[in-house]
N, C-alpha and C positions, 0 to 999 in steps of 0.2 A: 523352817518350813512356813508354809503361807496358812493360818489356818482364819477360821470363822472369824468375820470381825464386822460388830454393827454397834453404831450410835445413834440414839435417838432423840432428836432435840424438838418439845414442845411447851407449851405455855399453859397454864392453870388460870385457865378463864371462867369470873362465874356467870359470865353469857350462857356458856355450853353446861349451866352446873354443876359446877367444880368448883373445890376451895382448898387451898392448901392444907387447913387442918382436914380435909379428908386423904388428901395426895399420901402426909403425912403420917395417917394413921394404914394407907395402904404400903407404904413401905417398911413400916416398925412392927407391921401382920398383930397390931395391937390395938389399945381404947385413947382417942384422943380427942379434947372438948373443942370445940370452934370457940371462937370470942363473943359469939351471941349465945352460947346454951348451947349448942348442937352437938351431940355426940358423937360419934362414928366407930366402930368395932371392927376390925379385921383381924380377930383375935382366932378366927375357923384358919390362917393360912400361917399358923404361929411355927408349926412345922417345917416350913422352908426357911425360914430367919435365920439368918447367922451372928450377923453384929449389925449394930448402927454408931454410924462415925459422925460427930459432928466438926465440920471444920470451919474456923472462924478467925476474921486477920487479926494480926497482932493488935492489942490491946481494947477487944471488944469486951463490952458490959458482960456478967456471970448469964445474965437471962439469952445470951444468944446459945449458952452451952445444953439448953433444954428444948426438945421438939415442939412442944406446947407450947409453950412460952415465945420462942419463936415463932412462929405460926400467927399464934392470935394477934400480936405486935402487927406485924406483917401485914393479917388482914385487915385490922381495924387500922391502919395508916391511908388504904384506900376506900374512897369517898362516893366514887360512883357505882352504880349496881351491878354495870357490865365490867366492871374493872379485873386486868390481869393480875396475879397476888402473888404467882411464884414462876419460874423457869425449872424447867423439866431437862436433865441431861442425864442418858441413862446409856450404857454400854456393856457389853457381856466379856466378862474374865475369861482369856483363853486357859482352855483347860490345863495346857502344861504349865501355868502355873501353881503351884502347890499353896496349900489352904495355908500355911505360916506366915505366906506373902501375899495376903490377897490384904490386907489393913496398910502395908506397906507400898504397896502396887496403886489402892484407891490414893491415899497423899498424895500420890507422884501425879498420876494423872489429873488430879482434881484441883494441883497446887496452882497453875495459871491461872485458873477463877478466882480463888480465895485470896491472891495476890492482886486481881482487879480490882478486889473490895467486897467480894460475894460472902455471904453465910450461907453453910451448905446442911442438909442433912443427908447422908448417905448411907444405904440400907445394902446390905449384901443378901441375895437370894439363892439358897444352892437348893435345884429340885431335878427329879430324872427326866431325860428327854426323849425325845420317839424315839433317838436310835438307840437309846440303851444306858449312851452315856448321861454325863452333866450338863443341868444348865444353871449356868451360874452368872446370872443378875447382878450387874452394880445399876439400883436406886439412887438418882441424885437430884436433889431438889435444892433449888437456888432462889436467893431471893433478891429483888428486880432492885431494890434501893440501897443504897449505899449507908453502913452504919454513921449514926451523926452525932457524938456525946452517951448521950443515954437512950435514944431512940433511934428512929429511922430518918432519913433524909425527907426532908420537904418534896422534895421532888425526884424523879424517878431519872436516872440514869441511862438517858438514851442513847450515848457513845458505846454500850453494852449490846443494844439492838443493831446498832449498824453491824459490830462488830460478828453476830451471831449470822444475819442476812447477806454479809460478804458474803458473793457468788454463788445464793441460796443456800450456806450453810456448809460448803465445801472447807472453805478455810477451817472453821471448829472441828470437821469432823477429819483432817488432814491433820489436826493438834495431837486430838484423838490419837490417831494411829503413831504418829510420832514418838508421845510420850510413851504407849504401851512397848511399842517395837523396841526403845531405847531403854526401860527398865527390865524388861523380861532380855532384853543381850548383855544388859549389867549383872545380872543374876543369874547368864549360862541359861537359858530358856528357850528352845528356838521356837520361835517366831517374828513372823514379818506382818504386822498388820498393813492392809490393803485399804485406803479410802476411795479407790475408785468404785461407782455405779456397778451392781451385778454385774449390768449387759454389758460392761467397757472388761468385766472380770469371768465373764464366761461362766456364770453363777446367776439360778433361780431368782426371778423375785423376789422378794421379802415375802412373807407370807401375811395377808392383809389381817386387821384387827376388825373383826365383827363389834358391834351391841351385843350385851348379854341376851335381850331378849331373841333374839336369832334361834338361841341354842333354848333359851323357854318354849319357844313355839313349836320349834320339833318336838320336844319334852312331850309337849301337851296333846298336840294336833295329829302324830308318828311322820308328818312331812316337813321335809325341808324347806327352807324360805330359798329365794334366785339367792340371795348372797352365801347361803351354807352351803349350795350346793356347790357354786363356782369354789368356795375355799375347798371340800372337796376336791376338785378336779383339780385344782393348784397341788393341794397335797401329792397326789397321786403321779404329776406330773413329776415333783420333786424326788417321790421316791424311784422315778425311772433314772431321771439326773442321778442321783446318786448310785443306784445299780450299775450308771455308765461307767461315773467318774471310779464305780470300784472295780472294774474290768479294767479301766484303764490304766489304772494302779497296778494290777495283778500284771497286765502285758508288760507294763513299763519293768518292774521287777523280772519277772521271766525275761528279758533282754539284757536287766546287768548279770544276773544269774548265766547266761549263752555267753558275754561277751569275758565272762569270768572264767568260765570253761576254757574261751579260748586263747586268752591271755597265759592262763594255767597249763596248756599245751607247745605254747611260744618261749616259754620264760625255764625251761629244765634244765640250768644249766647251775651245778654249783663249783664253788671254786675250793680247789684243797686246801685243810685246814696249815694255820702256818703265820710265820710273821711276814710281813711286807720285804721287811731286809732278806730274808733266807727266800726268797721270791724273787727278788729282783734280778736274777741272771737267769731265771727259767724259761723264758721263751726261746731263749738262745740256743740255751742245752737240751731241752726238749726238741728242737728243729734237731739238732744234731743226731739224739736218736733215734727219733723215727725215720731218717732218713738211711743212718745207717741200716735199720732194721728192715726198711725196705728192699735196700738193696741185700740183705742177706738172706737167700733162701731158705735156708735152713731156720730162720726165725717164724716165719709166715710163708708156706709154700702155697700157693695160691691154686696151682694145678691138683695139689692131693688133698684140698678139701673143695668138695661139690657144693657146696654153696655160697662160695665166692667166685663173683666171675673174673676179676679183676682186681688190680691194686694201683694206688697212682699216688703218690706224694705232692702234694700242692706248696710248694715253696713260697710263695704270695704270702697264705695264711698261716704256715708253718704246722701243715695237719695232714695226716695221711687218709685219704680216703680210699674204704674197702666196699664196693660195686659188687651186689646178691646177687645170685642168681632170678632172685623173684621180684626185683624191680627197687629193692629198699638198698640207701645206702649209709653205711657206718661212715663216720666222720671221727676220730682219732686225735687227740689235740695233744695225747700227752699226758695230761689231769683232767679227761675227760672224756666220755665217748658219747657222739653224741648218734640222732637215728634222723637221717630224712626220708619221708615217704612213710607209706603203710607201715602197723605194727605187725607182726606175723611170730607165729612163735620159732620161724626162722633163725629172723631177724633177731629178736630176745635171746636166742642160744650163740649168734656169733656174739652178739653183746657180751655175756658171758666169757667167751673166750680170748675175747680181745682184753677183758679185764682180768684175765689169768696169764695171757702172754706178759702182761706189764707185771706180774708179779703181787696185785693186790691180794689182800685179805681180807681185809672189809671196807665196806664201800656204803658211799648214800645214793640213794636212787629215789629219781624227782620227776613228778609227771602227775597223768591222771592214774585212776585207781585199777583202769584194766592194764597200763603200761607200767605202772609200777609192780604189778600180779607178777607180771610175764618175766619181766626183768629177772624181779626179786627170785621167782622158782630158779628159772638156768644157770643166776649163778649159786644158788643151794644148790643144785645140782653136782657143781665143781665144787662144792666145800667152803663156796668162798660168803662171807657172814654179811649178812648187808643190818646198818646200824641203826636205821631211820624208817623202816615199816614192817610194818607186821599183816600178814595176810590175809586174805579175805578168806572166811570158810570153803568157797570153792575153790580157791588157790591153793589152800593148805591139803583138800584131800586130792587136788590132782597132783601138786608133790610127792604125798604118800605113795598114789598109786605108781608114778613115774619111780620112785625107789623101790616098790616092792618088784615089780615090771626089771628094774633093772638087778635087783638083789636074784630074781628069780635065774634070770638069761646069764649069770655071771658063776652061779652055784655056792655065791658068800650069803645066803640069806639069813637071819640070824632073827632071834626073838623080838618082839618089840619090848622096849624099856619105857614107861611110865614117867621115870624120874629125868627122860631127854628129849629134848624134840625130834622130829626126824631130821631135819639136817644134819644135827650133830650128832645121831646114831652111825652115820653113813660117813660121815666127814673125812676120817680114818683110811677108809677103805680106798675112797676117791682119791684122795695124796699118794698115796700107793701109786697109783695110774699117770703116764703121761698125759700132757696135754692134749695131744695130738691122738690119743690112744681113745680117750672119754668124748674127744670131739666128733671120731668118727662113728663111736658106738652109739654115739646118741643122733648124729646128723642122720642117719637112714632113716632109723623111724621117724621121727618128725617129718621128714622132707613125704613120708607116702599119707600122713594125714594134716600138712599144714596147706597154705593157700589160702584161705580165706583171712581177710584183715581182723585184729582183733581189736581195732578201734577206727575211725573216721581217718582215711587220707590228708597229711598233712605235707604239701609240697612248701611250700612258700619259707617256712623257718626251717632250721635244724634241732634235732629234737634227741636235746641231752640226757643219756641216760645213765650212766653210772659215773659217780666219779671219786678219786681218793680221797680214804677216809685220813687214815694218818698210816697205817700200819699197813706196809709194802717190803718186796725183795727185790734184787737187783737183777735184769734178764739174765742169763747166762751167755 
């Protein structure tokens, strides 16, 4: 994934009043002396510190391996008053990386400098951020001279400076994202760091850095200065941004969620269990009889059950197709039945009996959760066991009632048992009965309260609904 990604590259000038033993002593959130006497404490922000890393090239002096010691070196190598003393490279740890790798992570990224010839000191900061989560700070302070024996180089290293101002600083901060993207995919982490400009990435400005006294003066005065308030309305702006980009997330999600549904309504088709070799003459043999079965009436009479209007054998696809009266049609493969058009609990009860005339026992049935319902009751109904779902509380008690309904009108009603479900209280009873006997007792009723779809129209696929499980009998 593409997540947060900023580098920030500046200079420790003591023009501006800066010195690196202070840079220093703000990223170690501790007490560090300058080389003239001066002290500095940042020992109030000790609580966000995590470690500091010192990286240093191969065969540098022990004094480069100390913050202080470094530092003061450093500064007192430079001779004029406005003179630069350190290089600032500072970038945020994306949060999917876990804190075991954050000392591992900074080497990798940091190693292209320290291979230039840079001595680095780097602080890691982990503190809570406005949204809730982590902000987690890599500090990196570099120094501008190249190590030289026991000290620092006579002179400063300005093939360093070109190198940082290539194309204002794009090139460094495209290393940046490189190195990160390429250790966090080494270590199974998604993400992709992004070097391009917010506005090239469709992403907030950065959020500017005020003066501390900005935030004294409110303190003091209860008003805002122009620059706190503008940060303000930046903020404000950002957290709409971010309101959008989370709706926009939510929509995106609800569309795999819809297009999963409808894949899930496309794809119901399973294949009987089996090996490939006991398979391979099945389509042949399976054309053969459904075709015989078509033509024999006595298998499938089309005229003495009312909810078929029609029968027609498709020699093409080697599948018989059985035409409802209410618009829905059965597709017959053989090792399969599938439904095109509306669900109806018509349609679910020839289902049912189309997987009775084949002689099944049990069966898996594949779909969504109201087609699976429908399915799974009509063939309990026939006693026939399906292996692959278990029903939804209102599916289970419209079974119930549709047994007790039928236990009543038959005059076999018998106690309920605790210790069986109700399919298999009734199972017994239903075996007992022809096919053709249970088809019509139950087609009446349903046909004077069915008609309405029990889920969305689906014309375009065919839509497989039960198929062999393993355990079948031969037609007669």
């Amino acid at each position: 994934m593409s997540d947060f990604f900023r580098v920030q590259l500046d200079v420790v000038a003591r023009a501006e009043g800066h010195s690196a033993a202070k840079r220093s002593a703000y990223q170690s959130c501790g007490v560090v002396i300058a080389h003239d006497g001066e002290r500095f404490d940042f020992s109030r922000k000790a609580a966000e510190h995590v470690q500091t890393i010192m990286l240093t090239p191969k065969g540098a002096p022990d004094w480069t391996h100390s913050p202080e010691s470094l530092w003061q070196r450093a500064a007192a190598s430079e001779k004029r008053v406005d003179a630069q003393e350190a290089r600032i490279l500072d970038f945020s740890m994306p949060r999917a990386v876990p804190a075991e790798l954050w000392e591992a992570c900074v080497c990798h990224v940091y190693q292209p400098f320290v291979a230039m010839g840079m001595a680095m000191q780097v602080d890691i900061h982990d503190s809570p951020a406005s949204d809730g989560g982590r902000n987690i700070n890599i500090h990196g302070l570099a120094t501008l001279r190249e190590i030289d024996g026991e000290g620092f180089a006579t002179r400063k290293n300005r093939g360093w400076n070109d190198r940082f101002r290539e194309r204002n600083g794009r090139v460094i901060r495209e290393l940046f994202a490189e190195r990160l993207t390429a250790f966090c995919r080494a270590h199974g982490v998604d993400y992709q760091g992004d070097a391009r400009p917010n506005s090239e990435r469709d992403r907030p400005d950065p959020e500017p850095e005020l003066p501390r006294w900005n935030f004294e003066a409110a303190e003091r005065t209860g008003q805002m200065t122009e620059a706190l308030a503008a940060l303000q309305q930046h903020r404000a702006r950002r957290r709409e941004w971010e309101a959008a980009q989370a709706e926009a997330i939510e929509a995106t999600l609800d569309l795999v969620r819809i297009e999963s549904r409808i894949r899930e309504r496309r794809q119901r088709r399973l294949a009987p269990a089996g090996t490939a070799d006991a398979r391979a003459d099945k389509p042949d043999r399976r054309a053969g009889i459904l075709r015989a079965w078509h033509e024999a009436q006595d298998w499938i009479d089309a005229d003495a059950v009312a909810a078929i209007a029609s029968t027609r054998y498709d020699a093409e696809r080697s599948c018989l197709w059985i035409d409802l009266t209410d618009g829905s049609t059965l597709i017959d493969r053989g090792d399969s039945i599938a439904l095109r058009g509306r669900l109806t609990w018509q349609a679910a009860l020839e289902t049912a009996a189309a997987a009775e005339r084949h002689g099944w026992t049990e069966v898996r049935v594949s779909g969504d959760q109201a087609y699976k319902d429908a399915v799974s009751v009509a063939a309990m109904l026939r006693g026939i066991a399906v292996t692959n779902h278990q029903l939804s509380p209102k599916a289970r008690a419209q079974l119930d009632r549709l047994l007790a309904e039928r236990a009543a009108e038959t005059g076999l009603g018998e106690k309920p048992d605790p210790s069986r479900n109700s399919a298999a209280r009734h199972e017994t009873r239903f075996r007992s009965m022809t096919s053709h006997e249970i088809h019509r007792s139950i087609t009446k009723p349903a046909r004077a309260g069915a008609g309405s779809p029990a889920s969305a129209p689906d014309d375009e696929q065919p839509r497989p609904v039960l198929t062999l499980n393993m355990s079948c009998r031969t037609p007669p």
